[in-house]
ZADO-1210 file (C-alpha; in nm, 4 decimals, padded with zeros to 6 digits):
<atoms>
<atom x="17.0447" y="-00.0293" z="04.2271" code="UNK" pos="1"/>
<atom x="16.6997" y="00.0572" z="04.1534" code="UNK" pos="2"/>
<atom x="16.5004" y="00.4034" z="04.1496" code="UNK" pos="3"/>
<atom x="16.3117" y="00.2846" z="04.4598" code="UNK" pos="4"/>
<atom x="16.6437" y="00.1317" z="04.6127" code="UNK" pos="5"/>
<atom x="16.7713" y="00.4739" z="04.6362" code="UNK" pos="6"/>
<atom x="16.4854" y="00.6168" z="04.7949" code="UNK" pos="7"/>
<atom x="16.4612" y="00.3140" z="05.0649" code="UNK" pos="8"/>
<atom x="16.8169" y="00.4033" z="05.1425" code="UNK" pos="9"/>
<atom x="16.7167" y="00.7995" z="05.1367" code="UNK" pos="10"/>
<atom x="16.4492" y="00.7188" z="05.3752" code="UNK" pos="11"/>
<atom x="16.5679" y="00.4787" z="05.6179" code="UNK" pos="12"/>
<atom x="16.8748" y="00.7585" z="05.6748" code="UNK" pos="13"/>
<atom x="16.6804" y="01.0900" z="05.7134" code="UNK" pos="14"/>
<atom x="16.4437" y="00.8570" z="05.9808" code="UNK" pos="15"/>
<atom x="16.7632" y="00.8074" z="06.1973" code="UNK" pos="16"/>
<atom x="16.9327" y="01.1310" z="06.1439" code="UNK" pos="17"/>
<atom x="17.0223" y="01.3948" z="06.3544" code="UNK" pos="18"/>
<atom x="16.7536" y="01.6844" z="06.3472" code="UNK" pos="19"/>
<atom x="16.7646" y="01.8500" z="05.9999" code="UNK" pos="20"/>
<atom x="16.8487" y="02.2404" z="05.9816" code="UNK" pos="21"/>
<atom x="16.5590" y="02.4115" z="05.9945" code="UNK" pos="22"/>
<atom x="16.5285" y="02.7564" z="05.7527" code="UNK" pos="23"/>
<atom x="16.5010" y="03.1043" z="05.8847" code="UNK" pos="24"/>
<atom x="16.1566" y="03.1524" z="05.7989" code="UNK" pos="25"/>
<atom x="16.0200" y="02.8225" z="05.9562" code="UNK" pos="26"/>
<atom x="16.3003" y="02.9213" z="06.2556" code="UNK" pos="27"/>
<atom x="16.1108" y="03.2473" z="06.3020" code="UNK" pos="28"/>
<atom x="15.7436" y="03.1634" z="06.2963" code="UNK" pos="29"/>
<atom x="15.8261" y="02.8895" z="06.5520" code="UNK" pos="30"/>
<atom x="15.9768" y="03.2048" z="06.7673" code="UNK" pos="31"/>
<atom x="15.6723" y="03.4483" z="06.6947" code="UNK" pos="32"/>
<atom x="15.3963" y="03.1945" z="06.8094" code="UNK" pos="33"/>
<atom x="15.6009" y="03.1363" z="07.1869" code="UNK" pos="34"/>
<atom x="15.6499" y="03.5332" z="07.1765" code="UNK" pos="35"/>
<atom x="15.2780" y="03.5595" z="07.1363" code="UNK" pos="36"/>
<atom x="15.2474" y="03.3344" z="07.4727" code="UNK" pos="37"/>
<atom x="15.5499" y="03.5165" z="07.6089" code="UNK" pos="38"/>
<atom x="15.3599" y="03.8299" z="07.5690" code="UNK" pos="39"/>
<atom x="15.0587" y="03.7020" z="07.7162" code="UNK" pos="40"/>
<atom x="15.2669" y="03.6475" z="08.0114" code="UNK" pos="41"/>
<atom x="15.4367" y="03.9011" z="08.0133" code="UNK" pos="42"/>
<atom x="15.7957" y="03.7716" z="07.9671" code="UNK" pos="43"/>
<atom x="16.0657" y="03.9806" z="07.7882" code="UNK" pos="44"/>
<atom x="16.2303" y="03.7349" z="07.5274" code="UNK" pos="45"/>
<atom x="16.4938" y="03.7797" z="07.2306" code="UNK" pos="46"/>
<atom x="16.6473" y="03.5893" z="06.9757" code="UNK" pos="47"/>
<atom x="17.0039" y="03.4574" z="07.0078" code="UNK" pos="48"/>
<atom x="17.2236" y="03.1772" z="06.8839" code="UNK" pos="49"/>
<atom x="17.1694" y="03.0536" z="06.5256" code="UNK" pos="50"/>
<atom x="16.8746" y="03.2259" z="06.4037" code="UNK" pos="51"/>
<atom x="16.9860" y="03.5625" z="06.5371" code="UNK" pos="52"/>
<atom x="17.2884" y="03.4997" z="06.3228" code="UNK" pos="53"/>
<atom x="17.0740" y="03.4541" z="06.0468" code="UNK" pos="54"/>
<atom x="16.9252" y="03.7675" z="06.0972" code="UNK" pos="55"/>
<atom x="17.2817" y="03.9615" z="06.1006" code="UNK" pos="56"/>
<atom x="17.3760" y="03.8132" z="05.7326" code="UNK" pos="57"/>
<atom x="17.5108" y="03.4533" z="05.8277" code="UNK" pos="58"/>
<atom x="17.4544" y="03.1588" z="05.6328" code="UNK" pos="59"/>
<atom x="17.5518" y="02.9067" z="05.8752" code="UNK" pos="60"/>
<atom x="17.3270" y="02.6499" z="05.9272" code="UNK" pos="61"/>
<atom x="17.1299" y="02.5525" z="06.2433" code="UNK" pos="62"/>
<atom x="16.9342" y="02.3031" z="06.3725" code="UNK" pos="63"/>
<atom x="16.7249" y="02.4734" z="06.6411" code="UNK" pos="64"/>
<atom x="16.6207" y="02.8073" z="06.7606" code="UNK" pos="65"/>
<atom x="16.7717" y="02.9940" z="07.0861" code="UNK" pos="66"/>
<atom x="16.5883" y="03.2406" z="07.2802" code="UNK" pos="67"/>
<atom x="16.6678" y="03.4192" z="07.5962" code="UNK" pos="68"/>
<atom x="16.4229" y="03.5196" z="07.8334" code="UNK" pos="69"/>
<atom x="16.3585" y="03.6750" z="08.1098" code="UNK" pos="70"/>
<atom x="16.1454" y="03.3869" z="08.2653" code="UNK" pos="71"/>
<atom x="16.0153" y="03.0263" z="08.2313" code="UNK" pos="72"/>
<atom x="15.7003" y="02.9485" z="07.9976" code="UNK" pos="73"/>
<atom x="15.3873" y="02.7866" z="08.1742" code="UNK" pos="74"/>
<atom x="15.4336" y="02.5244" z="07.8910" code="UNK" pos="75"/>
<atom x="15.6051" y="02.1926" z="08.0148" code="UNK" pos="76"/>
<atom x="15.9096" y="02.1462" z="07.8354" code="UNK" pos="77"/>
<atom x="16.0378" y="01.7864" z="07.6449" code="UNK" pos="78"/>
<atom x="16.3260" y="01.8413" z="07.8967" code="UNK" pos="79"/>
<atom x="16.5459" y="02.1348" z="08.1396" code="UNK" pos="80"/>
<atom x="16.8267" y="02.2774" z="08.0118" code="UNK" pos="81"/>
<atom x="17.0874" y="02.2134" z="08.2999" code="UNK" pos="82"/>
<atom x="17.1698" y="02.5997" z="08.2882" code="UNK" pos="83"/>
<atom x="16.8542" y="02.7232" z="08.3604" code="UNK" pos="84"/>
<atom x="16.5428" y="02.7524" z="08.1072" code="UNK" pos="85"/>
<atom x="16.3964" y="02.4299" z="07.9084" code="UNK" pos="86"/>
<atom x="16.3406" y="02.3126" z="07.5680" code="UNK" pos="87"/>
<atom x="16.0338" y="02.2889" z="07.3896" code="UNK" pos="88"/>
<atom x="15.9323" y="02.1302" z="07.0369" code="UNK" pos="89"/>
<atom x="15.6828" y="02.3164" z="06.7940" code="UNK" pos="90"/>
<atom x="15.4968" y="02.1846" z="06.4613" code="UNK" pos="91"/>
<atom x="15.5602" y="02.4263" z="06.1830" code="UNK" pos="92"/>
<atom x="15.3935" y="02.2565" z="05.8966" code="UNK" pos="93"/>
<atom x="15.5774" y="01.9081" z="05.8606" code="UNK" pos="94"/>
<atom x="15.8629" y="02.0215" z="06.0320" code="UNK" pos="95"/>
<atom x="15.9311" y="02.0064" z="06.4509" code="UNK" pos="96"/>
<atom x="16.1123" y="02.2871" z="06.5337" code="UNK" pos="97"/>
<atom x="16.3360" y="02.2371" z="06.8398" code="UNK" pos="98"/>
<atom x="16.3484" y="02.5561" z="07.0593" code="UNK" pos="99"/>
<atom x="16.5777" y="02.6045" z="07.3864" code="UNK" pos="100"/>
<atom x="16.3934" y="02.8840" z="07.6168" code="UNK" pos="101"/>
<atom x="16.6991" y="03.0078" z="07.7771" code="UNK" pos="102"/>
<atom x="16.6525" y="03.1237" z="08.1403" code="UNK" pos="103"/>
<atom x="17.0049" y="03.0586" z="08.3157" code="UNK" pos="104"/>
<atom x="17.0340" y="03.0272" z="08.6558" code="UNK" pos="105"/>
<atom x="17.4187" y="02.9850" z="08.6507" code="UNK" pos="106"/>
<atom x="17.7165" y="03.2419" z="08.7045" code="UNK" pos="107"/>
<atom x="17.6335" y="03.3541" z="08.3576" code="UNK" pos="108"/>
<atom x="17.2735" y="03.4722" z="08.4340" code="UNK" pos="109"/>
<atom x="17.4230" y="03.8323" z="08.4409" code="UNK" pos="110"/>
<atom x="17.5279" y="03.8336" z="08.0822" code="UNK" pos="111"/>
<atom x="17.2065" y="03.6981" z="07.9194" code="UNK" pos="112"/>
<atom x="17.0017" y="03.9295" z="08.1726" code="UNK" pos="113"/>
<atom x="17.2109" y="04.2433" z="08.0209" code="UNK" pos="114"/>
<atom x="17.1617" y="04.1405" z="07.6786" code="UNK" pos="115"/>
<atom x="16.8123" y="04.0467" z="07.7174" code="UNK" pos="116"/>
<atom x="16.7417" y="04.4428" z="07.8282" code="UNK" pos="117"/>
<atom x="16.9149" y="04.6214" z="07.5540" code="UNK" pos="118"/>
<atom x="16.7628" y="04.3840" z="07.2528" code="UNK" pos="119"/>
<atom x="16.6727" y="04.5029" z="06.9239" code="UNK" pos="120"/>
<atom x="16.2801" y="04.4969" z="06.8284" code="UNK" pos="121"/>
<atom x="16.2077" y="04.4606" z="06.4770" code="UNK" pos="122"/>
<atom x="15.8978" y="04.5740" z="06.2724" code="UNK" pos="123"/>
<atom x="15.7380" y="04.2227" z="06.2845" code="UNK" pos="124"/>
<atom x="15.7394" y="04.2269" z="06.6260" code="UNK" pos="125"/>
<atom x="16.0999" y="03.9727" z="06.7202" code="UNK" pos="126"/>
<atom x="16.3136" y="04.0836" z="06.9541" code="UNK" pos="127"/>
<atom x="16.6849" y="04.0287" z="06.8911" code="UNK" pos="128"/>
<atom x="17.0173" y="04.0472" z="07.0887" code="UNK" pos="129"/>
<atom x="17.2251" y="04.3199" z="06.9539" code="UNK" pos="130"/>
<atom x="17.5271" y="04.2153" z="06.7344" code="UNK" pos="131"/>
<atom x="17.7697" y="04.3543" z="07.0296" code="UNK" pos="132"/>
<atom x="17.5979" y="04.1051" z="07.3203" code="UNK" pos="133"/>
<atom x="17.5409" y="03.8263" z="07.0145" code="UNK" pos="134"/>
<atom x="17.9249" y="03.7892" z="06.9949" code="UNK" pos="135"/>
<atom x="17.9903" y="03.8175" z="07.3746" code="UNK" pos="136"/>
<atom x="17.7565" y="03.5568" z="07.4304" code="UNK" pos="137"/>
<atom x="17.9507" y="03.3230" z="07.1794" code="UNK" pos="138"/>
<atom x="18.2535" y="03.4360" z="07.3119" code="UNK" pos="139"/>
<atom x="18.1624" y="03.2872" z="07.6638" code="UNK" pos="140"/>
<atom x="18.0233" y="03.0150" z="07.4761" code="UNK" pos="141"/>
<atom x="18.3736" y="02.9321" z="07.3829" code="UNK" pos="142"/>
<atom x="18.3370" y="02.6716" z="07.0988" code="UNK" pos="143"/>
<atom x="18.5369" y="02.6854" z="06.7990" code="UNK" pos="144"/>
<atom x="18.1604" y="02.7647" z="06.5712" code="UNK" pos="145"/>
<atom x="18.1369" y="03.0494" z="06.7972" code="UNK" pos="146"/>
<atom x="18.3989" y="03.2150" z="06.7615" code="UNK" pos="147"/>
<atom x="18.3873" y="03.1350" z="06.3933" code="UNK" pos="148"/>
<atom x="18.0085" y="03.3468" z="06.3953" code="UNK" pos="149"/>
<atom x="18.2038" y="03.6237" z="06.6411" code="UNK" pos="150"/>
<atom x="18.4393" y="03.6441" z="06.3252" code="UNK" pos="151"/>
<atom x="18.1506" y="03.6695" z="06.0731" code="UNK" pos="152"/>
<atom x="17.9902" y="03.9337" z="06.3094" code="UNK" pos="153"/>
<atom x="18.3358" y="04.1324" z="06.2893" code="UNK" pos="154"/>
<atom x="18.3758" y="04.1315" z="05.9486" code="UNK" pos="155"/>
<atom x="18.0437" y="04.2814" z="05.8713" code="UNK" pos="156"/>
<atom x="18.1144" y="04.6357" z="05.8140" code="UNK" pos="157"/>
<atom x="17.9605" y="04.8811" z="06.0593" code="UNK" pos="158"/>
<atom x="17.7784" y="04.5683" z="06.2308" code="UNK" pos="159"/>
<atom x="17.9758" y="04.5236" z="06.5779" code="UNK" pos="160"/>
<atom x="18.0861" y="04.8511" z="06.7186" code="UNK" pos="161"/>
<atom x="18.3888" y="04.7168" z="06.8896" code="UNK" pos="162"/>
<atom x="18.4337" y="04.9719" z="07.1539" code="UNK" pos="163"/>
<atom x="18.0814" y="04.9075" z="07.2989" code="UNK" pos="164"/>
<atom x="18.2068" y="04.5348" z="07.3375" code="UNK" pos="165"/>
<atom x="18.3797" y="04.6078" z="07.6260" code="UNK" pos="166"/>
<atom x="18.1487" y="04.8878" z="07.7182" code="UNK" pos="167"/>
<atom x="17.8922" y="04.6448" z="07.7393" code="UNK" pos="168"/>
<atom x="18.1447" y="04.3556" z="07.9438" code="UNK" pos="169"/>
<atom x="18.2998" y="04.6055" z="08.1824" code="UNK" pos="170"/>
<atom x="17.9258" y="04.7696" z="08.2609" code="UNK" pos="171"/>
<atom x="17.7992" y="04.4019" z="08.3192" code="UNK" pos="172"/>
<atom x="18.0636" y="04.2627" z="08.5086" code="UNK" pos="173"/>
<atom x="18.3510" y="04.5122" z="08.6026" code="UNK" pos="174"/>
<atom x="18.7127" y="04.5507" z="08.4594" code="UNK" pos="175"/>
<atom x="18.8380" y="04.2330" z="08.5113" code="UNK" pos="176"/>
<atom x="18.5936" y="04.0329" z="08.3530" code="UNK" pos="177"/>
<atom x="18.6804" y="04.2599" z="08.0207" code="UNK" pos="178"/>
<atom x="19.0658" y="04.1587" z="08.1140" code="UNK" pos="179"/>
<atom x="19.0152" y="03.7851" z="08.0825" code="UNK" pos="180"/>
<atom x="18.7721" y="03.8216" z="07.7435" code="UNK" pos="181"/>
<atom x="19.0194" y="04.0961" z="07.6025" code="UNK" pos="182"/>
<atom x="19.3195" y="03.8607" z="07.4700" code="UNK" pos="183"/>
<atom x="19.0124" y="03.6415" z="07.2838" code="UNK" pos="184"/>
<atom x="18.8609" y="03.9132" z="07.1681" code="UNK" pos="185"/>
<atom x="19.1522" y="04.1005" z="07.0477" code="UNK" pos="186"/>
<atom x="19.2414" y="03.7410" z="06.8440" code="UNK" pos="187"/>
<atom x="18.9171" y="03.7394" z="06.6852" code="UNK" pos="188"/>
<atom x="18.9455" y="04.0855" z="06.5634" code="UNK" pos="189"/>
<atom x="19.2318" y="04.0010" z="06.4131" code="UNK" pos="190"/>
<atom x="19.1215" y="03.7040" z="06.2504" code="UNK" pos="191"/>
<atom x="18.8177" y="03.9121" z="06.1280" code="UNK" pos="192"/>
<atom x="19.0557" y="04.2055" z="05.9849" code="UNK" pos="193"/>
<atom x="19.3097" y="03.9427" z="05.8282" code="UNK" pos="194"/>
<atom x="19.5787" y="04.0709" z="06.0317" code="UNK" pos="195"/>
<atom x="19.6836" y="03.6371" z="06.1012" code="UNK" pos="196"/>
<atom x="19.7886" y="03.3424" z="05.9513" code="UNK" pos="197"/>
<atom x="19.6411" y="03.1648" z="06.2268" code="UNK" pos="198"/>
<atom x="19.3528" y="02.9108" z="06.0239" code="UNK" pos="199"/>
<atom x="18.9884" y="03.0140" z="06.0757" code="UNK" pos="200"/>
<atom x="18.6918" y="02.9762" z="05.8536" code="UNK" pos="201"/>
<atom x="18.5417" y="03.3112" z="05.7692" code="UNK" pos="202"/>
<atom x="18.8687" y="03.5474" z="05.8235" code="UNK" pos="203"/>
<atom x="18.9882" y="03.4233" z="05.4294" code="UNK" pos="204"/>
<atom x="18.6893" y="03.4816" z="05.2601" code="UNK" pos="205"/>
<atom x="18.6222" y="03.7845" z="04.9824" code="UNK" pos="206"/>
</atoms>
């Protein structure tokens, strides 16, 4: 197979592949310029999911950028995000970074409002979700790469001040809400302080 075989093949596959994972940089410049129309209208916003992650020392990959907000954009979005909010697309250079504009309207609108208020801003001007709220909100989340960044998060020393966890869950939504998280979050401390034999992906690691 020829040179320009290859490249056909190359070609052909990245044109009907799943979105490619975008790098932090490009990730944040596509966040700055809807903070700057945020801003304009007056909407408190912060960075969460993936890119937030990358932000707090994580390597793990990601394909789009999540931020929570206080309300809706006057842009139209490509489509609504069934929990409240909608996704939008922006052109940074050659690449289309996807963005979800996270606005719930569901039984978890508490949460994201809570960690919305007590966000981190940074010198260039972001906003992100503190490391404590970042792994309740992938807690709730409740997939297995969640919990494997809430396990990253832990093992970070003097990154997650555990206590303030469920400070932070019982101020939001009372003692019992902290009861049904605890048992998880208990697990993934362990996991995070090597104190299992249960598998995970970052609990191993040097």
């Amino acid at each position: 197979m020829s040179e320009n075989d290859y490249q056909q093949i190359i070609e052909r596959l990245m044109q009907g592949a799943a979105q490619p994972m975008i790098a932090t940089d490009t990730g944040i410049e596509a966040a700055r310029q809807l903070g700057e129309l945020a801003a304009q209208e007056e909407i408190e916003w912060a960075l969460a999911g993936g890119l937030a992650m990358h932000l707090y020392g994580s390597q793990r990959l990601t394909k789009d950028v999540d931020i929570i907000a206080s309300d809706h954009l006057s842009l139209t979005p490509k489509r609504r995000l069934s929990f409240g909010g909608g996704s939008y697309a922006l052109q940074i250079g050659k690449y289309e970074i996807p963005i979800d504009w996270i606005v719930r309207s569901d039984g978890y609108q508490k949460y994201y409002r809570a960690a919305l208020k007590d966000a981190i801003r940074l010198p260039n001007g972001l906003r992100v979700v503190t490391p404590e709220w970042l792994a309740i909100l992938k807690i709730i989340a409740g997939r297995q790469k969640d919990f494997d960044d809430v396990v990253f998060l832990l093992k970070q020393q003097k990154l997650v001040t555990r206590p303030t966890v469920k400070q932070k869950m019982v101020e939001t939504a009372g003692e019992d809400a902290w009861l049904i998280m605890m048992p998880n979050f208990r697990r993934l401390c362990d996991l995070a302080d090597g104190k299992t034999t249960e598998p995970g992906k970052y609990y191993d690691q040097d």
